[in-house]
C-alpha positions in Angstrom: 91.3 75.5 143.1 87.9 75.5 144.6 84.9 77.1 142.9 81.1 77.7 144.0 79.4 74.2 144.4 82.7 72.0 145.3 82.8 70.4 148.3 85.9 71.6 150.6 88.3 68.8 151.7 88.6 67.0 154.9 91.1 68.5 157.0 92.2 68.8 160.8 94.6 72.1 161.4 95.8 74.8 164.1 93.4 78.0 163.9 93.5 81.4 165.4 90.4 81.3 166.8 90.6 84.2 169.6 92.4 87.5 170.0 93.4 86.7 173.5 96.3 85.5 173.6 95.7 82.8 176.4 93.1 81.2 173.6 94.4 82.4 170.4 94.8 78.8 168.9 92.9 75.9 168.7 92.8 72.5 166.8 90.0 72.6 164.4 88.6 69.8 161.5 86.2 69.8 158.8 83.7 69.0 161.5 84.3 72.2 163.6 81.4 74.6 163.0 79.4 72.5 161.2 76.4 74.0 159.6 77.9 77.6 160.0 79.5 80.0 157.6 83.0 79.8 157.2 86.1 81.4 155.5 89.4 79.8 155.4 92.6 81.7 154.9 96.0 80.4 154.0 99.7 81.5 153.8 101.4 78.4 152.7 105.0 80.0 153.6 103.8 80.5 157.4 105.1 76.9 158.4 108.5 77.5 157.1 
C-alpha cells in the first residue's frame, strides 16, 4: 500500500475519462496529466 510521500508506480491503463459514451475511455500512463491532481480508483475483479 501507498502512503503520503511515496511515489506512485509507472503504469499505462484504460480510463473512463468522459460520460459520453462516444469518449468514455481512453488509454492513459503515468505521464497523462502530469503536474495535476489526481485520484485513481480500482476494482481489481472488473477484468474478470
Amino acid at each position: 500500500m501507498l502512503t503520503v510521500g511515496d511515489k506512485f508506480p509507472l503504469f499505462e491503463l484504460t480510463a473512463c475519462v468522459d460520460l459520453d459514451p462516444e469518449k468514455a475511455f481512453a488509454q492513459i500512463d503515468h505521464k497523462s496529466y502530469e503536474g495535476k491532481w489526481k485520484v485513481y480508483f480500482a476494482w481489481p475483479k472488473d477484468s474478470e
